[in-house]
C-alpha positions, 0 to 999 in steps of 0.5 A, spaced: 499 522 550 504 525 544 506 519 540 512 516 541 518 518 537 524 514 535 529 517 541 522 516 546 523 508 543 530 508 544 531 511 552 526 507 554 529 500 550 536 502 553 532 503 560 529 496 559 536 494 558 540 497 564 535 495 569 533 488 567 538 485 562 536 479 558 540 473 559 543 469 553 538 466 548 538 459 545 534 463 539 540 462 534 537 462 528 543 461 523 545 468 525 552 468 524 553 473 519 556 472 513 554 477 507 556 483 512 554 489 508 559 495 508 553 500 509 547 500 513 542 496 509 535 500 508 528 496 508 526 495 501 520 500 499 515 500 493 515 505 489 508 505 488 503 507 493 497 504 494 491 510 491 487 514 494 483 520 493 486 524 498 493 522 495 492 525 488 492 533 491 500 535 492 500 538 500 504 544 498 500 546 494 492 545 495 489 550 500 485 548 504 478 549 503 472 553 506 469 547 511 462 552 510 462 551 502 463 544 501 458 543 506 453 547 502 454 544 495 455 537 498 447 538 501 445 540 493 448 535 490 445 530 494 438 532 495 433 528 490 434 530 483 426 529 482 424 534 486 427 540 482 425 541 475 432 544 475 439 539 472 444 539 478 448 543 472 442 548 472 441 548 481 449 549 481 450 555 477 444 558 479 447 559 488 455 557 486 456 562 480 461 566 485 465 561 486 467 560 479 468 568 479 474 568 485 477 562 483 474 559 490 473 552 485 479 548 487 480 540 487 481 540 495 475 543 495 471 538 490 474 532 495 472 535 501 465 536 497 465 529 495 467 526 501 461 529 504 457 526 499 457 518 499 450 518 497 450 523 492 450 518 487 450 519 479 448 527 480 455 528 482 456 527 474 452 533 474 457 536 478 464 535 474 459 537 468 458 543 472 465 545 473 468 543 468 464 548 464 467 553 468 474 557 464 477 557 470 476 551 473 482 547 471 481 539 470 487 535 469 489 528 471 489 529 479 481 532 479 478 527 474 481 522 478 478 524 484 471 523 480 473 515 477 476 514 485 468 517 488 465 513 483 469 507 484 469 507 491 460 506 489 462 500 485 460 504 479 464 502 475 460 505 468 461 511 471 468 511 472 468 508 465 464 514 462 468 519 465 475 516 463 471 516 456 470 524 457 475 525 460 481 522 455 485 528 453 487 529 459 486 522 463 493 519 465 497 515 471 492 518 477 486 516 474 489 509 471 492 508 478 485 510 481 481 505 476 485 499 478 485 500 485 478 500 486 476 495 481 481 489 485 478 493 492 472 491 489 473 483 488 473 485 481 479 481 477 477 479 471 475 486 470 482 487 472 485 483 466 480 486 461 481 493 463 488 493 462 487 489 455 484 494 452 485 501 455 490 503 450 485 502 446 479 506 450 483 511 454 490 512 453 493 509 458 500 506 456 500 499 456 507 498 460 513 494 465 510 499 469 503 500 469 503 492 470 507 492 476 502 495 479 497 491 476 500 485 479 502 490 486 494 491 488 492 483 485 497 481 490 496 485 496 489 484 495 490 476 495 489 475 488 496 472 486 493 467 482 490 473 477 496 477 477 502 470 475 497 468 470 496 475 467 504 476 467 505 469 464 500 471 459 503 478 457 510 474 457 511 475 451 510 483 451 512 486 456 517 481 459 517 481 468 522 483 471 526 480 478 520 486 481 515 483 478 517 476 480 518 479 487 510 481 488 508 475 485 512 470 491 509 476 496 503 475 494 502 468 494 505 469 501 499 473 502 495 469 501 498 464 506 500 460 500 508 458 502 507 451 497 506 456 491 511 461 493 516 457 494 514 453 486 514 460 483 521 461 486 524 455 483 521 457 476 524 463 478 531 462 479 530 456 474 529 462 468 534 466 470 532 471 475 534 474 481 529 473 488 530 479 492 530 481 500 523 483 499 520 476 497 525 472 502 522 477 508 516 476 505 516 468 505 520 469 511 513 472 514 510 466 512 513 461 515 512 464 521 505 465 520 504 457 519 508 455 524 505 460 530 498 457 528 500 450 526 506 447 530 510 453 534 515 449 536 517 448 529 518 456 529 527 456 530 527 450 525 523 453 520 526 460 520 533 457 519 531 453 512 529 460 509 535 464 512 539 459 510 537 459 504 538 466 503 544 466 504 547 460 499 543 465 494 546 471 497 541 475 498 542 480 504 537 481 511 536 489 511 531 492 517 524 489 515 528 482 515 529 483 523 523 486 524 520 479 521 523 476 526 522 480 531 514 482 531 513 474 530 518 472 537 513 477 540 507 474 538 509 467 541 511 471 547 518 470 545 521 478 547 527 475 550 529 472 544 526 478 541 531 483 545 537 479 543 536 479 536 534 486 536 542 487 540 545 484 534 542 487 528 548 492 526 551 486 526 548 486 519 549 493 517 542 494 518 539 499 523 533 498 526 527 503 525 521 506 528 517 499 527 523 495 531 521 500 537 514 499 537 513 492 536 519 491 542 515 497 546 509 494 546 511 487 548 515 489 553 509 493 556 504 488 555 510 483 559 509 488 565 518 488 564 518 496 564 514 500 569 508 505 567 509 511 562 517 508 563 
């Protein structure tokens, strides 16, 4: 079955609608609009994405490579270096020099290679030695990042080291982006704090309000939030927060299902002059939500106007995630009733609802038998 698209969601809302209309719900939760916006809010968006190694090749230019070639030098370089009296360089160079002469070495074609090598191991450093000795072979921040990626997803977090060290003329966002992701993956958050201290220093990063937005971004979707306040009070003094940063790290508390120290770090917020934003709200919003669907689900409504209320004192405005908060957790105490009616009531808001919106209500509309098979 096709995936479903936004106009597919709509119909079979507005089917469910025409042949069972919901009746009035006592789901009030504060929604009398007060900050109406004159424009649709949008959802609040990140500006970095989490990495990954297929993230680094730019699609309209990356060709896709030869299933067959990859194939052939993933088996040489994961076969046991010890049985061959030939370097992995040597071994190369001596079945895949044609590849160098018609410019077939490309970085989808190294990605591909290494995503069939997961066991290749430090061989795979024989392997960019080898390609970087190629005039034709191109090395830039994007293909040395898939290498500091491969090795970091291995936990070999000296290689990865060793090939930024190498590598540093030409190292740059890609890679750092790559390092940090792999290391707060891997637990490794002291290694986090240190990385960042030193890697002007070692690698040529720049020590910026942007690379430490991400920094505290992965510490914080990886339940880390503790790190990431510590690390950002630490730095205060020289790469002084923004009201993003402030935001993440609420978030990242509320990730942590922590809403007691969201709700602190938001108190020292205001107090120090900043601005708490949607995402953050959401965020706590989410939390609560959480807390009282596993504790107390009859707390839910009372709970919930608490932070909506809040919300608007501040005047801080809802956008669609915000709706979709709500939504996604009605629907998980089997609320959709109440889910459809607050769904009705989101233009109220300036706000329009998204293929997320779509989905959470059409799957809990099937899953209450309310529509009829394949609608």
């Amino acid at each position: 079955m096709p995936p479903l698209t936004s106009l597919h969601l709509r119909h079979l809302l507005r089917h469910y609608h025409l042949s069972s209309p919901p009746p009035p719900t006592t789901f009030s939760l504060c929604f009398t609009p007060i900050h109406l916006p004159k424009t649709p809010a949008l959802p609040f968006r990140l500006s970095q994405r989490p990495f990954s190694s297929s993230q680094t090749l730019n699609p309209n230019n990356a060709e896709s490579p030869d299933p067959a070639i990859a194939q052939s030098l993933s088996t040489e370089i994961s076969r046991d270096p010890n049985t061959d009296p030939l370097s992995i360089s040597e071994r190369l160079q001596l079945s895949f020099s044609h590849l160098t002469k018609n410019n077939a070495l490309t970085p989808s074609l190294v990605l591909q290679t290494l995503k069939l090598s997961p066991d290749a191991g430090r061989t795979v450093i024989g392997f960019h030695h080898w390609l970087i000795k190629d005039s034709n072979f191109m090395q830039n921040d994007e293909s040395l990042a898939i290498f500091v990626d491969y090795f970091g997803r291995r936990k070999d977090f000296k290689a990865s080291h060793d090939l930024l060290i190498e590598g540093k003329s030409v190292a740059g966002v890609k890679c750092f982006e790559s390092m940090i992701d792999r290391l707060v993956r891997a637990g490794r958050t002291t290694q986090v704090i240190g990385f960042f201290e030193r890697m002007e220093r070692d690698y040529g990063f720049k020590r910026d309000k942007k690379s430490l937005t991400f920094v505290v971004q992965k510490l914080c979707e990886n339940g880390y939030a503790s790190y990431a306040e510590k690390m950002v009070k630490n730095l205060a003094n020289e790469i002084f927060p923004d009201d993003g940063i402030c935001d993440l790290l609420i978030k990242g508390w509320c990730v942590d299902g922590k809403l007691e120290e969201a709700k602190r770090l938001a108190g020292e917020m205001y107090r120090g002059g900043f601005e708490i934003g949607t995402m953050a709200f959401n965020a706590m919003l989410d939390c609560v939500c959480k807390l009282c669907r596993e504790k107390d689900p009859f707390r839910l409504e009372s709970e919930v106007e608490k932070v909506l209320m809040e919300m608007d004192i501040r005047g801080v405005p809802r956008n669609v995630e915000t709706f979709n908060v709500l939504i996604s957790n009605l629907c998980k105490v089997r609320r959709t009733e109440d889910a459809m009616k607050l769904y009705s009531r989101i233009g109220e808001w300036g706000c329009c609802p998204d293929e997320t919106t779509f989905l959470v209500l059409i799957r809990s509309l099937y899953q209450a038998a309310r529509v009829g098979e394949g609608g």
